[in-house]
C-alpha positions as CSV (number, residue, x, y, z in Angstrom):
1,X,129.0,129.0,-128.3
2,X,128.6,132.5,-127.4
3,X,124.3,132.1,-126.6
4,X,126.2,131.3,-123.3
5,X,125.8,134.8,-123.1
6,X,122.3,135.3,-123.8
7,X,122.1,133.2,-120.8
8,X,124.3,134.9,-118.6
9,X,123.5,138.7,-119.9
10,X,119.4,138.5,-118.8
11,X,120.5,136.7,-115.7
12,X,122.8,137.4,-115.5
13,X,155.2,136.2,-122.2
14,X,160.6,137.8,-124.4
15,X,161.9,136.2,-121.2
16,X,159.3,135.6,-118.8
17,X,156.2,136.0,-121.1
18,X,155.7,133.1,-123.3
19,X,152.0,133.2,-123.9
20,X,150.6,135.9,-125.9
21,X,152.8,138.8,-124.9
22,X,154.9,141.6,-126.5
23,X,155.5,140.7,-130.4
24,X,158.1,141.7,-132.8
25,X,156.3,144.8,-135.0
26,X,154.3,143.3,-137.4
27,X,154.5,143.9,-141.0
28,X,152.3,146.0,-142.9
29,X,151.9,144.3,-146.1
30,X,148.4,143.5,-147.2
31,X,147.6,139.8,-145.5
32,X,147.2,136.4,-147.2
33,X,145.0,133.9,-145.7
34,X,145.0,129.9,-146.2
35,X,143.0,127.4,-144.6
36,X,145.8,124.8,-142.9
37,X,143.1,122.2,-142.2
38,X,139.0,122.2,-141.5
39,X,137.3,119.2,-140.1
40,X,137.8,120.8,-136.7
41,X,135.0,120.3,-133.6
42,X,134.3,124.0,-132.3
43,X,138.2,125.4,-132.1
44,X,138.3,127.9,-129.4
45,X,142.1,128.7,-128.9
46,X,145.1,128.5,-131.2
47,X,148.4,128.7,-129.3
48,X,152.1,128.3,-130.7
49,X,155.3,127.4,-129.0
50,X,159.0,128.8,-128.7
51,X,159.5,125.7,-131.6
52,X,157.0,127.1,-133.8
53,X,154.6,124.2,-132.7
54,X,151.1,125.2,-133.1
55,X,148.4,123.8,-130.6
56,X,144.5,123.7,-131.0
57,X,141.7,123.3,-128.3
58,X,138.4,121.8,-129.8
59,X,135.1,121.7,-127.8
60,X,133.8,118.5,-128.9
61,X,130.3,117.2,-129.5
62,X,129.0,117.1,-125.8
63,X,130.3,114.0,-125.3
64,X,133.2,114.3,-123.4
65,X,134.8,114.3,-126.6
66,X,136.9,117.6,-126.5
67,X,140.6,118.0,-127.1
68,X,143.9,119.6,-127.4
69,X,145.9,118.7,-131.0
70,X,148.9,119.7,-132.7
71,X,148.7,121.0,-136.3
72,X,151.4,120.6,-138.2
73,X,152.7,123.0,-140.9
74,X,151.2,120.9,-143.5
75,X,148.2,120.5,-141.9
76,X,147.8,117.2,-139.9
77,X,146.6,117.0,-136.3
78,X,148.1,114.9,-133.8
79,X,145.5,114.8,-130.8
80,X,147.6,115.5,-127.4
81,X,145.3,116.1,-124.6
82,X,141.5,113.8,-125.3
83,X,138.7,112.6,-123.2
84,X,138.4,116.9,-122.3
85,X,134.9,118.0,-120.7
86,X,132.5,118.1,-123.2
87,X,128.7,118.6,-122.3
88,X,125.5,120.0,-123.7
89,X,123.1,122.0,-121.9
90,X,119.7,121.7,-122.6
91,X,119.9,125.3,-124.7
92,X,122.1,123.1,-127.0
93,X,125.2,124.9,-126.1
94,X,128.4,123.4,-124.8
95,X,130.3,123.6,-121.8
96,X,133.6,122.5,-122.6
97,X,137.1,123.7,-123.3
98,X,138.6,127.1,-124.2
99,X,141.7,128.6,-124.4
100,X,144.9,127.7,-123.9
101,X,148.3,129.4,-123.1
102,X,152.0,128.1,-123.3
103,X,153.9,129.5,-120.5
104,X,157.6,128.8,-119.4
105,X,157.5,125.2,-120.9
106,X,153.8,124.5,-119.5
107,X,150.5,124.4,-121.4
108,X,147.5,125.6,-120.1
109,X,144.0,124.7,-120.6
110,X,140.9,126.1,-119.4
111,X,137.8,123.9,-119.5
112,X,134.5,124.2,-117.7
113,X,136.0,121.7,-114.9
114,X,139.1,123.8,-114.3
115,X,142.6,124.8,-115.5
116,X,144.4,121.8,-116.8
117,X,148.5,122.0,-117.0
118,X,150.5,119.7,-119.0
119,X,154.5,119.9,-119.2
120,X,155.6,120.1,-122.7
121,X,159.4,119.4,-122.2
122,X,159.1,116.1,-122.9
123,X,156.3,115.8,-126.1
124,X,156.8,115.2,-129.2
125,X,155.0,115.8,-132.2
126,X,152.4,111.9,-132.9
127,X,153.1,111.0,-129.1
128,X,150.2,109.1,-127.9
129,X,147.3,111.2,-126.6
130,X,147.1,111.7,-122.8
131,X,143.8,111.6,-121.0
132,X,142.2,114.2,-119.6
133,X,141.4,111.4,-116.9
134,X,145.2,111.5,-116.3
135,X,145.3,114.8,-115.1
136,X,143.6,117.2,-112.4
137,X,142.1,120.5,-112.9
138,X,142.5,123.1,-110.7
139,X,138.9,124.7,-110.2
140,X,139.3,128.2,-109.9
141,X,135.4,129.0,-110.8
142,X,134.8,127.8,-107.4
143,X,136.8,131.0,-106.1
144,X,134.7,133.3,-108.5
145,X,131.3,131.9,-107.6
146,X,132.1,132.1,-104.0
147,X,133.2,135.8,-104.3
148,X,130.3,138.8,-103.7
149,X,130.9,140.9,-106.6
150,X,129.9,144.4,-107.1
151,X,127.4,143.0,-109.5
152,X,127.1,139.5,-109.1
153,X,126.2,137.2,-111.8
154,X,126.6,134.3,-109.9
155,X,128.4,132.5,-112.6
156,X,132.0,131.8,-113.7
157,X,133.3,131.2,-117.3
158,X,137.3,131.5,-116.9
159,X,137.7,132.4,-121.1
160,X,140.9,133.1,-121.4
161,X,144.4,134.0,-120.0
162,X,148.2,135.9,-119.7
163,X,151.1,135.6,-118.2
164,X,152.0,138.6,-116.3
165,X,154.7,140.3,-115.1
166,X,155.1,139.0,-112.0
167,X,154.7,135.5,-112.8
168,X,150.5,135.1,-112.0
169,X,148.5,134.0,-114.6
170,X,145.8,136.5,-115.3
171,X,142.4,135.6,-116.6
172,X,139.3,137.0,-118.4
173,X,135.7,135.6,-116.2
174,X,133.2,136.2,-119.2
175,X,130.2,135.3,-116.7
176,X,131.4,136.8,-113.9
177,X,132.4,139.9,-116.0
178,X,135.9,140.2,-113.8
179,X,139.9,139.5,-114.1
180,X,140.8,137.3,-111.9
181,X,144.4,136.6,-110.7
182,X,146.4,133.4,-109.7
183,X,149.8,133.9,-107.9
184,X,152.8,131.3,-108.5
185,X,152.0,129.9,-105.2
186,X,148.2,129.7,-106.5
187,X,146.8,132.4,-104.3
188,X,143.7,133.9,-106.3
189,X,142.1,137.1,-106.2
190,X,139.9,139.4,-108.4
191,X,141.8,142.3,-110.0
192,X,138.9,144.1,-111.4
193,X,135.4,144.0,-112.2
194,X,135.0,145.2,-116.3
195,X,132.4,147.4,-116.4
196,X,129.0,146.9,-118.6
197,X,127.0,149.5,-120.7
198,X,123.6,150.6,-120.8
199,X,121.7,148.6,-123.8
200,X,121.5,151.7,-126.5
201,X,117.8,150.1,-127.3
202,X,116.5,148.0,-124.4
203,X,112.6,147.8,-127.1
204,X,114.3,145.8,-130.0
205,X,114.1,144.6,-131.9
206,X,115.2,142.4,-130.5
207,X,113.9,143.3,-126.9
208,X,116.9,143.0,-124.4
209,X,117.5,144.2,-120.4
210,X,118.1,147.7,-119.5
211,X,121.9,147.0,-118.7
212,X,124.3,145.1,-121.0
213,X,126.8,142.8,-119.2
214,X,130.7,143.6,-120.4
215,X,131.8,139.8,-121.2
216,X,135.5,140.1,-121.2
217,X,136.9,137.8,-123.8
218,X,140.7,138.3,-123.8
219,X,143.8,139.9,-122.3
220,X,147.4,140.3,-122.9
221,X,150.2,141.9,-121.5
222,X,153.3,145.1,-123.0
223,X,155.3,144.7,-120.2
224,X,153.6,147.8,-119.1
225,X,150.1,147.5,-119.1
226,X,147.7,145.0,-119.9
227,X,144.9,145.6,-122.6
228,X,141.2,143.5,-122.0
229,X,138.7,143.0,-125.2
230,X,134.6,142.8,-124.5
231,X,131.9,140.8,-126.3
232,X,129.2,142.8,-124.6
233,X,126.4,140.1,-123.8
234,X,123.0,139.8,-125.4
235,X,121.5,141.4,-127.4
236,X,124.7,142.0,-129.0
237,X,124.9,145.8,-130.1
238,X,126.7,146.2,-133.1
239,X,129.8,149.1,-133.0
240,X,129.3,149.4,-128.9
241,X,132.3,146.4,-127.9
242,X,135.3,147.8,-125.8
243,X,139.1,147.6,-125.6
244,X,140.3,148.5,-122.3
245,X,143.8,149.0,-120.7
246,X,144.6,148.2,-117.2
247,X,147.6,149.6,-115.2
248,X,149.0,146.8,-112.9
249,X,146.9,147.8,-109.9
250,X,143.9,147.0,-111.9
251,X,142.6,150.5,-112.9
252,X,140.5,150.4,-116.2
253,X,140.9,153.1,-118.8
254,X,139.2,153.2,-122.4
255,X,141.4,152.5,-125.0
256,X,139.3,152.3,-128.0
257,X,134.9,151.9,-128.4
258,X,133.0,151.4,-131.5
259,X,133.7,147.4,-132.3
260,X,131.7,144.1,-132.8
261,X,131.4,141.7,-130.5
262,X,134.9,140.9,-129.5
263,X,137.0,138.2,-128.9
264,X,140.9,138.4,-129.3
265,X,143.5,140.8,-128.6
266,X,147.1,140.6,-129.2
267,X,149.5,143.7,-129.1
268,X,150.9,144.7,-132.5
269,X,154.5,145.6,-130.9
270,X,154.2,149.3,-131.9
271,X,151.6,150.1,-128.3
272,X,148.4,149.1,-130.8
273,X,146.2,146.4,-131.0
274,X,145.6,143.6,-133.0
275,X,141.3,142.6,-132.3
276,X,139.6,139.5,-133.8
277,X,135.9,140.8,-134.2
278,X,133.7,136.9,-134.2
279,X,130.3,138.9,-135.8
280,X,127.8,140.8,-136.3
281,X,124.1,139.4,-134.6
282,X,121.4,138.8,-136.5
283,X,117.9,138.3,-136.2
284,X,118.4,134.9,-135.8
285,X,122.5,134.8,-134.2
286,X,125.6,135.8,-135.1
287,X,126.1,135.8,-139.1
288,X,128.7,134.3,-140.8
289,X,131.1,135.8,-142.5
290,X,131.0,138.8,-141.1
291,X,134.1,138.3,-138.2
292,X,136.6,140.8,-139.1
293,X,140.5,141.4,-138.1
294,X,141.2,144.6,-137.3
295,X,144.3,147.0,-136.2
296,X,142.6,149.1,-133.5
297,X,144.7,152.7,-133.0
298,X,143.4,154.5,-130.4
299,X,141.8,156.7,-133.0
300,X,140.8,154.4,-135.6
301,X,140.9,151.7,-137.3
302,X,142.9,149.4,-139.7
303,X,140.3,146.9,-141.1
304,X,142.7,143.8,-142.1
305,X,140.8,141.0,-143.1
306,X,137.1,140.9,-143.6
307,X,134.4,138.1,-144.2
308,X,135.8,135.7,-141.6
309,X,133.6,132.9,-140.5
310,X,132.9,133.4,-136.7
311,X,136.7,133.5,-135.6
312,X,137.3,132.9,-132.2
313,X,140.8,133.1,-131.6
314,X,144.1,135.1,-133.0
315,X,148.0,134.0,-132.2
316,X,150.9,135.8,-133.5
317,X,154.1,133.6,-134.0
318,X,156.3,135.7,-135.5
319,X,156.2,139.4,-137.2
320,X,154.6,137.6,-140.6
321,X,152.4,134.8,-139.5
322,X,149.2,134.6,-137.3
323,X,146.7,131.7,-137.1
324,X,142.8,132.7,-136.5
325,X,140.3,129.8,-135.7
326,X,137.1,130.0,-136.8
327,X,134.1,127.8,-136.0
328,X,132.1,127.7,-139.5
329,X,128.9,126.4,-140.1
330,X,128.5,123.6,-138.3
331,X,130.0,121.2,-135.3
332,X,132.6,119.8,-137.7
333,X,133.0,122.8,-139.9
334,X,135.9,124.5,-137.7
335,X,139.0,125.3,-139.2
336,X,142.5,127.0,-138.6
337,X,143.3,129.8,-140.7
338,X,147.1,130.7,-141.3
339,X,147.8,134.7,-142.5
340,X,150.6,135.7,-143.6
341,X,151.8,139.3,-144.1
């Protein structure tokens, strides 16, 4: 999944907010982690709703075969959305479907053909699957790769998204390296470009560019400020990811540097940060079992739970449960992870 970024780096909401906004302080006990089901095809985005439902997007195979689901609390999937975007590239990556977001009744789904919406008010849990035929995307990329950037990668890869205070949907670009907004009335605009670093050794091993792109991987809101996670693109350097905060103007401030290869953030309802870590890269990729959940203070650290298997995405749904997805081994390996504090 994320070799996209090889790619990319050498070419390179609480009233309103439903979605992954404030939460309730979260305990401190020591976490317990079960696996609720496996079996799943590249999860991406876990999501939950005010009814404690939990939604799961899958990437699929590459053959068109990607998909939203329902996971129940003991563990079985009803598919809800099917037939999503599912294609691999001849680097035997996918481009497919990522995150999603519940927001005032509607669920949101990025995919590489757009933003899909689908109102929830009238699902139930083993309704028949709808088809992604059945519904339009809205192709925002179109905006990004039409925009002259500062530094222009001439790519879009909308990753993730918030709900933010004034209703707009906010987004993380991870190819274009930007935040991009969407108004209620579906205005867009760029918010802000997220700065890259120099590549602390461009020699290797292994041999990378001079300038390391940021790759923005997540955002959520306080109802003050919002806070933005980084991957940093290839090759990957360990302990150099960043957690930035941005005032509601867009103005980019460090929160916290030293982390690997991020890509979740969630607030911990005390101003801190809850960060999903996916790995550490290897000589030959990113190694398993080394995704970690941390508490990130400023300052310091917390490290929560260590040894997870390429995580890719972190929910909160109350102040003693959180689900992580993780991808695992292989294309059928994923699973969703339920932690309980």
């Amino acid at each position: 999944m994320f070799n996209k970024y090889v790619t990319v780096s050498f070419l390179l909401a609480a009233s309103l907010f439903i979605g992954c906004q404030d939460h309730p302080p979260v305990s401190s006990s020591v976490p317990v982690v079960t696996t609720l089901v496996s079996g799943l095809a590249g999860p991406i985005g876990v999501e939950t709703d005010g009814k404690g439902r939990i939604f799961v997007t899958e990437q699929g195979t590459g053959q068109n075969d990607g998909r939203v689901s329902e996971v129940t609390a003991d563990g079985k999937v009803y598919p809800v959305i099917t037939g999503l975007y599912s294609f691999k590239r001849p680097d035997n990556e996918l481009d497919a479907t990522d995150h999603l977001l519940i927001a005032n009744g509607i669920l949101y789904v990025l995919n590489a053909k757009g933003l899909y919406r689908l109102n929830l008010a009238s699902f139930k849990t083993g309704d028949t699957p709808i088809p992604a035929s059945s519904l339009t995307p809205e192709y925002i990329q179109q905006f990004v790769l039409d925009h002259n950037f500062t530094q222009d990668t001439g790519e879009s890869h909308l990753y993730n998204m918030i709900l933010g205070p004034d209703g707009s949907l906010y987004f993380t670009d991870a190819a274009a390296n930007a935040i991009i907004r969407r108004s209620p009335s579906g205005q867009l605009s760029v918010v802000t470009e997220v700065p890259g670093i120099p590549n602390p050794n461009p020699a290797g091993p292994p041999p990378g560019p001079p300038f390391i792109q940021s790759v923005p991987t997540s955002i959520t809101f306080d109802s003050r400020q919002f806070a933005i996670s980084t991957l940093l693109g290839f090759p990957f350097p360990a302990g150099k990811s960043i957690i930035y905060q941005m005032d509601l103007t867009g103005k980019l401030t460090v929160y916290q540097q030293g982390f690997n290869s991020l890509v979740d953030i969630e607030n911990d309802g005390y101003g801190r940060y809850f960060v999903l870590e996916h790995a550490v890269f290897g000589p030959t990729g990113f190694m398993a079992n080394t995704g970690r959940l941390l508490r990130a203070k400023g300052t310091g650290t917390d490290v929560l739970i260590s040894g997870l298997n390429l995580p890719t995405d972190l929910r909160f749904s109350d102040a003693h449960t959180a689900y992580i997805t993780t991808l695992g081994n292989g294309p059928s390996n994923g699973a969703l992870l339920k932690v309980t504090f």
